[in-house]
Backbone bond lengths (Angstrom), bond angles and torsions (degrees), N, CA, C in turn:
res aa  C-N    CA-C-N  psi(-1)  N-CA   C-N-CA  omega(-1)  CA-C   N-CA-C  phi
1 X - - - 1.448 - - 1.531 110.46 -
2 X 1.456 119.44 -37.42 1.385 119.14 168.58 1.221 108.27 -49.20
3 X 1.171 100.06 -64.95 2.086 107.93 -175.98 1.183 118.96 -29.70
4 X 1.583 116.38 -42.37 1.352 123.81 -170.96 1.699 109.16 -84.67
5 X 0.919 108.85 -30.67 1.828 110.20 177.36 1.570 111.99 -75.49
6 X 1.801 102.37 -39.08 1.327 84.37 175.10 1.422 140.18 -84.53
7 X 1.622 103.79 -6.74 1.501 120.32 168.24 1.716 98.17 -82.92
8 X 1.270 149.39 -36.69 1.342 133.84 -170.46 2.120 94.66 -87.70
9 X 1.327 135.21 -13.18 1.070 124.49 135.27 1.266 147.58 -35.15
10 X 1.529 113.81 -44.82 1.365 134.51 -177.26 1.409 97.97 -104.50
11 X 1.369 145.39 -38.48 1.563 126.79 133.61 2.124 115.50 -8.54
12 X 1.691 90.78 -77.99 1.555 88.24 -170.52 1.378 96.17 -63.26
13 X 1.171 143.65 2.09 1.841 113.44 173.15 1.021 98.97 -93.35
14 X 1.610 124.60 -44.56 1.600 111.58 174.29 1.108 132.24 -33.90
15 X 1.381 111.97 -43.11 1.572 123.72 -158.34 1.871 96.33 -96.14
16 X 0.898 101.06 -6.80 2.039 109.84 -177.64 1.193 85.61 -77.26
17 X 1.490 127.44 -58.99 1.602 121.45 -142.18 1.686 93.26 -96.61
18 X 1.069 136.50 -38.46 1.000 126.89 179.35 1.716 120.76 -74.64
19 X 1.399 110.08 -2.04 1.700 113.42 158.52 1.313 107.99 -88.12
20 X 1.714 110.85 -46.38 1.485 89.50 175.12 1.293 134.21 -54.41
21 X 1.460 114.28 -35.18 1.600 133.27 -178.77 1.113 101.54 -56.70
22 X 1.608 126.74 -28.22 1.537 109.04 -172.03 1.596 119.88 -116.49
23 X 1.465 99.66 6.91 1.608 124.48 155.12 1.434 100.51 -49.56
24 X 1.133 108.11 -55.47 1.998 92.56 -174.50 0.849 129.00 -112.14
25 X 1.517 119.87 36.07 1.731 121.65 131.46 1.408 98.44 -99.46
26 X 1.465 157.67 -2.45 1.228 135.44 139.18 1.321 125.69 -27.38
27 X 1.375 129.59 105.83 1.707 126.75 152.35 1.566 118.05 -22.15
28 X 1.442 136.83 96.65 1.490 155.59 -161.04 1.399 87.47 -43.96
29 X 1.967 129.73 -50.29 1.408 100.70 167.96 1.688 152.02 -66.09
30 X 1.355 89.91 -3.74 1.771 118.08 175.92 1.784 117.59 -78.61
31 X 1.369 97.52 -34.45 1.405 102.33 -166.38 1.716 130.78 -71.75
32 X 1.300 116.33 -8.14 1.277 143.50 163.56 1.586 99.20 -68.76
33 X 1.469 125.96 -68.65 1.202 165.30 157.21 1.758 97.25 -4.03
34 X 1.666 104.81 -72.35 1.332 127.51 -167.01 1.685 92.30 -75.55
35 X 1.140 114.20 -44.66 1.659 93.66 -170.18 1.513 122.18 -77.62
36 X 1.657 101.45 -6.13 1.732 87.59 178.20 1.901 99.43 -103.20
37 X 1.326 110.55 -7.66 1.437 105.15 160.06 1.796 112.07 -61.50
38 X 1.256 107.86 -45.75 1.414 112.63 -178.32 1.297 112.09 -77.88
39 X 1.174 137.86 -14.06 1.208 155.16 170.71 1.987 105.09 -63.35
40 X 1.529 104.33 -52.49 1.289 111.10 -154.49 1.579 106.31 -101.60
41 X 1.952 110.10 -6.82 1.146 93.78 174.57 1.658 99.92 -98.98
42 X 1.393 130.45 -6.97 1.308 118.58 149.81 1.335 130.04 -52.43
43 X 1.349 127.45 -54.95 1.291 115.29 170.66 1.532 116.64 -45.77
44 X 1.529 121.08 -29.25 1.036 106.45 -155.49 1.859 118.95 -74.84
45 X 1.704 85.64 -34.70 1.762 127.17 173.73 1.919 85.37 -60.85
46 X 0.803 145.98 -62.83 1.522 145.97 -172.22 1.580 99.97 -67.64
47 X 0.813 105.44 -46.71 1.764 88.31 170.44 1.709 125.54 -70.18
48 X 1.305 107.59 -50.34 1.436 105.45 172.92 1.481 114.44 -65.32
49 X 1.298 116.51 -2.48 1.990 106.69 174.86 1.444 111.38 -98.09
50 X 1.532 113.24 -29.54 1.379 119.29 162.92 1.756 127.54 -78.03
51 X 1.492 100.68 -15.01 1.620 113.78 147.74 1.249 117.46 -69.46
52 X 1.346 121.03 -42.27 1.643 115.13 -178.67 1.449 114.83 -68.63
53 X 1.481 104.48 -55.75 1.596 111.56 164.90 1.349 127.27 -33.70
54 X 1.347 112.56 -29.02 1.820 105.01 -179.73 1.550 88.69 -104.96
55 X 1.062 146.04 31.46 1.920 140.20 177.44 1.758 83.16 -84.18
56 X 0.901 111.63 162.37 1.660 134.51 156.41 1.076 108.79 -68.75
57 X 1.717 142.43 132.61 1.172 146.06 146.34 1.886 112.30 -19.23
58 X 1.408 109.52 113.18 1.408 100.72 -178.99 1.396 122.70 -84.66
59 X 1.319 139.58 115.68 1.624 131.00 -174.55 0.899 104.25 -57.85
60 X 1.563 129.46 144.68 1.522 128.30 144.55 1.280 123.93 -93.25
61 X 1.381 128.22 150.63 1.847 121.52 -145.27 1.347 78.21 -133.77
């Protein structure tokens, strides 16, 4: 269980530094723009894993 937090940890730093990195080749009028797109496709990714999480274990036949 450690293993898994600390690799989806070093995931979220990846993905931290590599939005910031691409914050500034964004056009200064886009970047408001880009962060509530990125904003809203996180929630969305956070909703469908906490949708999957409450599904019932599926059998395989």
């Amino acid at each position: 269980m450690v293993d898994k937090e600390a690799r989806l940890q070093a995931a979220v730093e990846k993905a931290s530094l590599r939005l910031a990195t691409l914050r500034f080749a964004i056009p200064h009028e886009l970047q408001d723009e880009m962060s509530f797109a990125i904003r809203e496709y996180v929630m969305a990714v956070a909703a469908k894993a906490v949708w999957r999480a409450k599904q019932p274990p599926q059998l395989e036949t």
